[in-house]
C-alpha positions, 0 to 999 in steps of 0.5 A: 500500500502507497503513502499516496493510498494511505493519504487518501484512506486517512481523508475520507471515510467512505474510502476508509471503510470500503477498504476495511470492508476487505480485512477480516476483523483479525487484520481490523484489530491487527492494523489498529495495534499498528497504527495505535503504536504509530501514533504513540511513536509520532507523539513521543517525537514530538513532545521531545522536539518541543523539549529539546525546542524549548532547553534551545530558548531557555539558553538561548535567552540565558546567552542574551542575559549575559550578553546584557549583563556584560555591557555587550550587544550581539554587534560587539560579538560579530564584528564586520563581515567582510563585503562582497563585490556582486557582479561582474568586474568591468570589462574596462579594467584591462583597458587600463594596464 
């Protein structure tokens, strides 16, 4: 079965249930386990995304404190970046050798 077939299962339900129409109720109960455990696996993803999302922001707002505290600002840690020319030279700059 497709992702493309599973999308379309997952948005209607008369195509869902036409196609539980031809799984006996073994395969029924068998495929909810899966997705059940699918679905707690996509969930723990997610809680630790928004976890590690969030340790990111706190010390992140711990660095801007002591950036603060010290009397600097983000532009005193960067410094300039260097310039880049964009374009092409003039094609009159070897005229001038």
């Amino acid at each position: 079965m497709s992702a493309e077939s599973l999308e379309k299962i997952a948005r209607n339900k008369n195509v869902a249930r036409a196609a539980a129409r031809q799984l006996s109720m073994e395969q029924l109960n068998k495929l909810a386990d899966v997705i059940n455990e699918v679905i707690e696996q996509k969930q723990e993803e997610e809680r630790r995304r928004q976890e590690e999302e969030s340790v990111k922001a706190r010390k992140l707002e711990e660095i801007r404190e002591a950036i603060n505290d010290a009397g600097l600002s983000l532009d005193d840690l960067v410094g300039e970046q260097p310039r880049r020319r964009r374009g092409r030279p003039p094609k009159n700059k070897q005229a001038d050798s």
